[in-house]
N, C-alpha and C positions, 0 to 999 in steps of 0.2 A: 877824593870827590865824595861829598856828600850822597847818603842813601836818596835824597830827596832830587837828588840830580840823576840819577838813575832808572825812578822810576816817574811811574803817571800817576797823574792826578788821580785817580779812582784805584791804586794798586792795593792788591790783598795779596797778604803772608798766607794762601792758601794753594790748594792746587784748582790748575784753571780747568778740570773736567768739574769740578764742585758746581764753577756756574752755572751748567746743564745736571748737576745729580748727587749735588750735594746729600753727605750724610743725615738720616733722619732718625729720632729715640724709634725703636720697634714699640711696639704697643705694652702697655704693662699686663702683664698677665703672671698669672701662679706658677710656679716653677712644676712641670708634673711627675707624678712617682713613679711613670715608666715612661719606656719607648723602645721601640725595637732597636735604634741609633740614637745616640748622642757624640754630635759633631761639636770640638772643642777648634770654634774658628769661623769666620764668616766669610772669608775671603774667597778666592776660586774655583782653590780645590775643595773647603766645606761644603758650598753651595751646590759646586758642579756632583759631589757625591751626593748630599744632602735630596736633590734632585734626580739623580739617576732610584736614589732606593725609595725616594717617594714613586714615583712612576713604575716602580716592582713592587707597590702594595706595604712598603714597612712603614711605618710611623716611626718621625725622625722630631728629634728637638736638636738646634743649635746654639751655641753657647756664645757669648763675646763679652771680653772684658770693657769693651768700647760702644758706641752705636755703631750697627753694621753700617761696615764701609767707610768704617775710619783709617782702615790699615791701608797696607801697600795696594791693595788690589784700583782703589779709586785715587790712586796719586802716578803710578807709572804711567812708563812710553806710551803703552797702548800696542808695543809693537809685533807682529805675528812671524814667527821664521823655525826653524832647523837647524839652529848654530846652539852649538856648545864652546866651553873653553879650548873642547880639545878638538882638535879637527880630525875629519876620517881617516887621514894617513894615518896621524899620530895617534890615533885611537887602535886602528889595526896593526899597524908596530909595536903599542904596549900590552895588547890583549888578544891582539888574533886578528884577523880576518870574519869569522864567524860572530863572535862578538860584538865588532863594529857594526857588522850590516845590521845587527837586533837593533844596536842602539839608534844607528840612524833611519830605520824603517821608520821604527818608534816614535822618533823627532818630528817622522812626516806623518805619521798618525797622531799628530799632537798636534799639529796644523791642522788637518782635515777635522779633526775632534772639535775646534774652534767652530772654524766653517760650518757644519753639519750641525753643532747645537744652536745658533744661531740663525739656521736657516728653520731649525725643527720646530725651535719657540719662535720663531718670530719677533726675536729682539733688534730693535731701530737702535744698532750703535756706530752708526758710518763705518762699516765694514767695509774693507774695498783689498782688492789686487795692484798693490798700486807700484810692486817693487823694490828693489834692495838695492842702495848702492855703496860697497865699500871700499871706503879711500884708503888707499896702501900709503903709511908712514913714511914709505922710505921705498927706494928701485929696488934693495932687495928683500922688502916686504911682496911687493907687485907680483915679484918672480913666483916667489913661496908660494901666494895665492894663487896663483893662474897653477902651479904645477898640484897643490891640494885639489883645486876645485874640478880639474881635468880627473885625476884620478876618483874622486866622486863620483863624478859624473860616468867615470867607465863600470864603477861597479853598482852606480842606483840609478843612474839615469838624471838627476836633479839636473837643471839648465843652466848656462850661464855663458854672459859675453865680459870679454877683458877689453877695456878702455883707457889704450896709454894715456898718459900725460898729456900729450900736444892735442887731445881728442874731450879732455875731460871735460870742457864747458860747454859738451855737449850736454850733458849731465847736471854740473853746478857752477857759478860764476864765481870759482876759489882758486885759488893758486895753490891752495895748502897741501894738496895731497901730487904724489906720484902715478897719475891714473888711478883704479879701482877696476872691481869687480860689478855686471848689473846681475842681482837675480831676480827676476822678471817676476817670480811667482810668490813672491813673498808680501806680505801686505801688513796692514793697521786695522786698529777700530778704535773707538772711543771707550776708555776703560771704565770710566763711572758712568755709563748708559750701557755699557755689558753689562755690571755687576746687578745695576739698579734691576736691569732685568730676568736676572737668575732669583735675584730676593724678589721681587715682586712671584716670579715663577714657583720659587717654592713656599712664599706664603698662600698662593692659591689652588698648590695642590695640598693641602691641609697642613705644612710643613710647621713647627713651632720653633719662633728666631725668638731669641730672651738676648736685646742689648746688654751691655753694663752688670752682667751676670757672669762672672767669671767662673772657671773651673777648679775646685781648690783642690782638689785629691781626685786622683782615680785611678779604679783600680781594678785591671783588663780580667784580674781571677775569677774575683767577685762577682765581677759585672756595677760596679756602683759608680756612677761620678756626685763629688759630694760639689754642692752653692749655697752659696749665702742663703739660698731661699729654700735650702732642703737638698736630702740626696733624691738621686732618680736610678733605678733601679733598669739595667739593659744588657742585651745581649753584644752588643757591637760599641766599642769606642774609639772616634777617630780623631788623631790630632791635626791642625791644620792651620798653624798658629804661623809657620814659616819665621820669618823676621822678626814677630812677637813673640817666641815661645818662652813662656817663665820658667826663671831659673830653679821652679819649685819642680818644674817638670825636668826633674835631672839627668835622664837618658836621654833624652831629645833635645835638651838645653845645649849636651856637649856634644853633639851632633852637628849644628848646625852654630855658623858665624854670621851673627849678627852685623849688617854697616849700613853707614846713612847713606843713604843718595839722594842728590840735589838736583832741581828741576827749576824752567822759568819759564814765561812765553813773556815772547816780545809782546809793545802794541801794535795794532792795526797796522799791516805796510799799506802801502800804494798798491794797489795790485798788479801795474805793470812790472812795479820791482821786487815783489813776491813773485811773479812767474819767470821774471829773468833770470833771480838768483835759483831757484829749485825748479827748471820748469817741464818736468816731468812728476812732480809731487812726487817724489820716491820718498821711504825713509832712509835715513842717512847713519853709519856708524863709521869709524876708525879703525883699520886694521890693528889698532893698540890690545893688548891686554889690560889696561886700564881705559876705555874707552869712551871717547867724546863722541855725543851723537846730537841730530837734529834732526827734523818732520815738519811736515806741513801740518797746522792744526785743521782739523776736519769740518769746520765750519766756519770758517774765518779767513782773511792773510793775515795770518801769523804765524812766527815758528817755534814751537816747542823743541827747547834743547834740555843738556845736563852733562855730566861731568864732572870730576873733581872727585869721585865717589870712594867715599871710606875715610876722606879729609876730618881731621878734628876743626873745620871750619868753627871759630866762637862766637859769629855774633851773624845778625842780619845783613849790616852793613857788609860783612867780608864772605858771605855768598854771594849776595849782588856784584860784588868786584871781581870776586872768579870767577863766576857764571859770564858778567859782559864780557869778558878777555876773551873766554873760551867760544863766544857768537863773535866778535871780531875777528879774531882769531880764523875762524871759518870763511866769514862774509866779511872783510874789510868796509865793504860797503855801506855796514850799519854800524859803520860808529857812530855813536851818539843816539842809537836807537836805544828808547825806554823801555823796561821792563813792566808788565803789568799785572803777573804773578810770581811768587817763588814759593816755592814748599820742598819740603824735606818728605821723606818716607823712610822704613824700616825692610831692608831686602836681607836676604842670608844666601853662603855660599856654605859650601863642605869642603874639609881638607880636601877631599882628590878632584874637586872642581863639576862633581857632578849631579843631579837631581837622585832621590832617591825614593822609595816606598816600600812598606813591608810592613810588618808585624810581628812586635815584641811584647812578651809579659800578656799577650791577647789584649795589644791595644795595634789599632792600624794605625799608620800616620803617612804622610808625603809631604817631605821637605826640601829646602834649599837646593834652589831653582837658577841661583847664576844665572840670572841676569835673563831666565828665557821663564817668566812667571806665568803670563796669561797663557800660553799654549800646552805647558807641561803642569800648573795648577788645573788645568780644564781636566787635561788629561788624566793626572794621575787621580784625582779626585774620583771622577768614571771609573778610573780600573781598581780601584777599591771598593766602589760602591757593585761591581760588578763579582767583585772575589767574593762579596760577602751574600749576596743574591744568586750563589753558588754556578756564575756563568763559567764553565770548563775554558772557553779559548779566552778569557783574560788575564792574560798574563803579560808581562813586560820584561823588558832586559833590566829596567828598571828596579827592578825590585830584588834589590841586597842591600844588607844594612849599611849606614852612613860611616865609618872610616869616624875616629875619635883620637886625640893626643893623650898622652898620661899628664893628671894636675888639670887641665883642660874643664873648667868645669862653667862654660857658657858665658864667661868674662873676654869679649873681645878685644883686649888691651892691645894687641899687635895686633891690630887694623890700618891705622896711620902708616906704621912701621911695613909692613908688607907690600903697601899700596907703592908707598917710595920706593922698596924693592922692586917692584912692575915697572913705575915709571920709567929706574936706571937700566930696567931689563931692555922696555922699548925703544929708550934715548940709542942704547947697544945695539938694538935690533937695526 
């Protein structure tokens, strides 16, 4: 099938939060010779620090190789939750007890962290509580979950109802899944009217954003980061580049894995068959480890899905063809339904699957987010900007260095190849 049969008349190769917050040049200005911070990154965790240390009095410049809010941060889900790759059992199996509760305290102060800066500035980004529901692959997927989320639940209290199979359209009008899990208290927002609004936030606490000004060398001893427009001379450097991090930046290059992930929204449904197929507006994921997901879009009947992620997909036309499989797939009932955005983004994971933050050579950074970016870039962004604003109770489980391979030097060649590994894992699961 033709691309043109796919999508609509009016379709853009971009991401559909742009049509609300689209990327804009930051204003041209002189690169300056100091500042108390220099933030290498405009995304959530820059911004979200960027703005915690403006609001403690330092004077911050931010760096971007791009116009802010060109990266991942205004192309994702959107979506707000407490999941990691690994889940609490398995977390408290491989590191303890004591361990896991830090981590997933954390996970739900990365929630709240959203919540609370959103409520504090006063950012209009369809914020809502609107729920989680995840489809079990398979009957003993279903089991796994209900007996993870039980024991969760026994040692943090998080909520949750299991929803066999014969029950599931109470929830979504798919046949595809074995029941799932609801977590009631998980939600969404709209990701480019967040961001838009952390940058407008720390342009008007005095903050300095330099677009398409990259960071060429820096160096945490000295205190210098060197630009095309001059160095600037500072006490604090943070990187916050995630999915973009240059391979000039070699510690942190090999740190963190680079992969594509693919996104699309339908057009316009009917709205009685937008509310029949999702009609509780949850967002939606796969108990996969490579994982298919969908959402209601927050101003529209539409739904924003993706999938396929870490694929060497080659062209426009053969995202469009995996992307529609993966919403049939789901909703048999929209075949033939047109697409009216697609775009790609730039996300990173870490060898042991986890987020991390810290400080080396006296440079901070917080990286590779798997797949949990807008609550844990909010996040860790804050607990950096607070380590450095000398707050004593910020601290995180968070915070050890990222895990690295030997040879490994920020070339993700075995992306494709691992993601097949997951699939065969799940097809097994």
């Amino acid at each position: 099938m033709a691309l043109s049969d796919r999508v609509t008349a009016d379709f853009r190769n971009a991401p559909y939060w742009w049509d609300a917050a689209a990327p804009t040049p930051a204003p041209e200005r002189a690169v300056p010779d100091r500042a108390d911070a220099v933030v290498v990154g405009s995304g959530f965790t820059g911004l979200s620090a960027a703005l915690a240390l403006l609001r403690g009095g330092r004077s911050v410049v931010v760096l971007d190789s791009e116009d802010p809010g060109f990266g991942a941060s205004r192309r994702n889900a959107g979506y707000l939750g407490r999941t990691l790759k690994k889940s609490f059992p398995a977390l408290m199996k491989a590191a303890g007890q004591e361990h896991a509760l830090a981590i997933y305290r954390d996970l739900d102060a990365a929630l709240q962290t959203v919540r609370g800066l959103v409520a504090e500035e006063a950012i209009d980004c369809h914020i809502v509580r609107c729920g989680r529901f995840i489809g079990a692959t398979s009957l003993a997927q279903y089991e796994q979950m209900a007996r993870d989320l039980e024991v969760t639940k026994q040692h943090l209290g998080f909520d949750f109802a299991m929803l066999p199979r014969a029950e599931q359209h109470r929830e979504m009008a798919t046949d595809l899944y074995y029941g799932g899990a609801v977590i009631p208290d998980l939600g969404a927002l709209h990701p480019g009217l967040y961001h838009r609004g952390l940058l407008q936030r720390v342009e008007a606490a005095g903050g300095v954003v330099l677009g398409r000004t990259a960071a060429l060398a820096l160096d945490g001893t000295a205190g210098r980061v060197e630009t095309a427009g001059g160095p600037i001379a500072t006490r604090n450097i943070i990187v916050a580049t995630n999915g973009y991090t240059p391979r000039h930046l070699r510690w942190h290059a090999r740190r963190v894995i680079p992969f594509t992930a693919y996104m699309a929204a339908t057009e316009a449904l009917p709205p009685d068959l937008f509310k029949r197929l999702l009609p509780h507006g949850r967002t939606v994921i796969d108990s996969n480890v490579n994982i298919d997901f969908i959402r209601p879009a927050p101003d529209a009947p539409r739904f924003l899905f993706g999938g396929a992620t870490g694929s060497n997909l080659p062209s426009l036309e053969a995202i469009a063809e995996r992307l529609s499989a993966i919403l049939v797939c789901i909703f048999p009932d929209l075949r033939g339904t047109r697409l009216s955005h697609i775009w790609t983004g730039q996300c990173a994971g870490t060898f042991d699957l986890m987020p991390h933050m810290g400080r080396h050579d006296g440079i901070w950074y917080g990286l590779g987010y798997n797949f949990a970016g807008v609550p844990m870039g909010t996040f860790l962004g804050r607990q950096i900007a607070r380590r450095i604003l000398g707050d004593p109770d910020a601290t995180t489980a968070f915070e050890r260095p990222p895990p690295t391979l030997p040879f490994y030097t920020g070339n993700p060649w075995f992306v494709p190849l691992a993601m097949r590994w997951f699939d065969w894992h799940d097809r097994r699961a």
